[in-house]
C-alpha positions in Angstrom: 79.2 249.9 410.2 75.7 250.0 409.3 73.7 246.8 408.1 73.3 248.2 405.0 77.0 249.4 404.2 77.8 245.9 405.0 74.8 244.4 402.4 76.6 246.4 400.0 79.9 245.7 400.4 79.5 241.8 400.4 78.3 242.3 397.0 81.9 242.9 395.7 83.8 241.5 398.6 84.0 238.4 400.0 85.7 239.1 403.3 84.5 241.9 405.3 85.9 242.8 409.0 83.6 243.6 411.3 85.0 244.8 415.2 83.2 246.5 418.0 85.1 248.3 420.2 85.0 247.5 423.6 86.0 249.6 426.8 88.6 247.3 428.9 87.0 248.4 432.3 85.4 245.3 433.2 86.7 242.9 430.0 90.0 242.3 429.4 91.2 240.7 426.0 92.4 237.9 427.4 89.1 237.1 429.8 87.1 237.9 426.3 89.3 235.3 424.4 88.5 232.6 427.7 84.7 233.3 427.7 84.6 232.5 423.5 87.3 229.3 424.7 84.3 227.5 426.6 82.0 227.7 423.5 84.3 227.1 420.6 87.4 225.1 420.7 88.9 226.6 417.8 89.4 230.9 418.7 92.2 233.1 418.8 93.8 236.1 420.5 96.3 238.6 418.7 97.7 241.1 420.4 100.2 244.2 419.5 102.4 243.9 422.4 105.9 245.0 422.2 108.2 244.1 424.8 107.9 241.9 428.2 105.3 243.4 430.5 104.1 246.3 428.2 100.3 246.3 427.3 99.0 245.9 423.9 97.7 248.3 421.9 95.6 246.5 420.0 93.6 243.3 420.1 92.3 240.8 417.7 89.7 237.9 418.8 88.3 235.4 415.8 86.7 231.9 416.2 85.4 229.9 414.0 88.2 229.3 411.4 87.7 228.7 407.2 90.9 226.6 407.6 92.7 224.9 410.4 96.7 225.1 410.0 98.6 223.4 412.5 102.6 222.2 412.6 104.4 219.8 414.8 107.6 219.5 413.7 107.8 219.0 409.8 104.1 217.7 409.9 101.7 219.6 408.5 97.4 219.3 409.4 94.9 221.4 407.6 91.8 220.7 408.0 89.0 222.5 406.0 85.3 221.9 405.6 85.8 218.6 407.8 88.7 217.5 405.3 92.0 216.8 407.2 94.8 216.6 405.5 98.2 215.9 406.1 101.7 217.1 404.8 105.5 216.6 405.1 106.2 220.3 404.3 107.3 223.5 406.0 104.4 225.7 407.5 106.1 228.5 405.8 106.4 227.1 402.2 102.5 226.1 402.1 101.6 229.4 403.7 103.9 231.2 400.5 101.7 228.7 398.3 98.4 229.6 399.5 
């Protein structure tokens, strides 16, 4: 995507994905998602594997989070813009609410 596709489509949009696609010669997904670990405590990896030992087809690596949802038994914490706060509630009944 060019800078200028992406100018005009955050005039209507207010999420746009951008990727880059990366030969896994030399960089795994996983070693990608560790280097991005030591600079930001909050990333993730997401990968399309199916099955014990298969490789995934896809990979998806994101850091710095809008919202923080995490679950420990029936206790809730989301923390957004610095505001934590904390539930009682299923994960999956706030996440239908959202």
């Amino acid at each position: 995507m060019q800078k200028e596709q992406f100018i005009e489509l955050a005039k209507t949009y207010n999420v746009i994905p951008v990727y880059e696609r990366i030969t896994g010669d030399l960089l795994t997904p996983v070693l990608a998602y560790l280097k991005l670990r030591q600079k930001d405590n909050f990333c993730f990896l997401l990968e399309s594997v199916e099955g014990i030992g298969r490789l995934a087809r896809y990979s998806f690596i994101g850091k710095d989070p809008i919202k923080i949802i995490s679950n420990r038994g029936s206790k809730l914490t989301v923390i957004k813009d610095g505001e934590k706060e904390e539930f009682e509630k299923n994960i999956f009944e706030y996440l239908k609410s959202e």
